[in-house]
C-alpha positions in Angstrom: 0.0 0.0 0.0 1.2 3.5 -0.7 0.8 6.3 1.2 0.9 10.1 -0.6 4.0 10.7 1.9 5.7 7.8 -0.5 4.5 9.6 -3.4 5.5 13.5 -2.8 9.1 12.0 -1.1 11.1 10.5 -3.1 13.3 8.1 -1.2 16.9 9.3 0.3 19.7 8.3 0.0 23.1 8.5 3.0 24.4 11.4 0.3 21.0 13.2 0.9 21.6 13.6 4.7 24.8 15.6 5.8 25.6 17.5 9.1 25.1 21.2 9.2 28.6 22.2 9.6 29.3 20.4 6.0 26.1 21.7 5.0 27.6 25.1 5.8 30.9 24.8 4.2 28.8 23.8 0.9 26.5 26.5 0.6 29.4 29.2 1.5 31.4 27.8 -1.1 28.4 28.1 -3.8 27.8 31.3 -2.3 24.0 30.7 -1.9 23.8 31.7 2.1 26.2 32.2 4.7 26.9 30.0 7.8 25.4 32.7 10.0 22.0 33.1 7.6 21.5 29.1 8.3 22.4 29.1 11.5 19.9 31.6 12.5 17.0 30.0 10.4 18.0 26.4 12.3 17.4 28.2 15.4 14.3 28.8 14.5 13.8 25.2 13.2 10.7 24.6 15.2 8.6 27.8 14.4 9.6 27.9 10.5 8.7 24.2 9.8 12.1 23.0 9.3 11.3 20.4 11.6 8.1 19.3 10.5 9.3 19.0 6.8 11.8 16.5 7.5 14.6 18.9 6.3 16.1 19.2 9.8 17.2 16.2 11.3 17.8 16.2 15.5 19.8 13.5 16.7 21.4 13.0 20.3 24.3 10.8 19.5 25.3 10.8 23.4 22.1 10.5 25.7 23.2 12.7 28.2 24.1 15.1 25.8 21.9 18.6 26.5 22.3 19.7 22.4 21.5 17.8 19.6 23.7 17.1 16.4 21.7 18.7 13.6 21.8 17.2 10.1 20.4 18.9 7.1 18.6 16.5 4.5 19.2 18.3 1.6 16.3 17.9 -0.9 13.9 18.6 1.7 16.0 21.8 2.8 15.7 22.7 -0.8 12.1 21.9 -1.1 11.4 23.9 2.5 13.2 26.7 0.8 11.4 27.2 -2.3 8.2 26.6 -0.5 9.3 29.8 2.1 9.8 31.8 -1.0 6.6 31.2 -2.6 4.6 31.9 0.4 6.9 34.8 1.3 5.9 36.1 -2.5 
């Protein structure tokens, strides 16, 4: 049985899903935002749906650790983004 999550998310691959600070580097070097720009809309994960579009990933690799690692899933970051801008149009 499919479900129309299967059908509007293509499946990932472990090249999809990086952590932020490589996501960082990346976007610097292709000079589409800067680390400070991300880092400030990951803060924010939560409230701009980040989160709840799969593009932010939280992940506690040590329990008793009090901050998560983040990794970005790329297509979905992509897809979140061009979303924002057409609402933000």
């Amino acid at each position: 049985m499919t479900t129309t999550t299967d059908i509007t998310r293509p499946p990932l691959t472990l090249s999809d899903i990086v952590p932020f600070v490589d996501f960082c580097r990346e976007a610097e070097k292709l000079k589409l935002a800067t680390r400070s720009g991300l880092q400030w809309m990951l803060r924010y994960r939560h409230e701009n749906g980040l989160i709840a579009s799969g593009a932010v990933v939280e992940k506690r690799l040590n329990p008793t650790a009090k901050r998560p690692a983040l990794f970005i899933v790329k297509p979905r970051f992509i897809a979140w983004l061009a979303n924002d801008s057409q609402q933000a149009a």
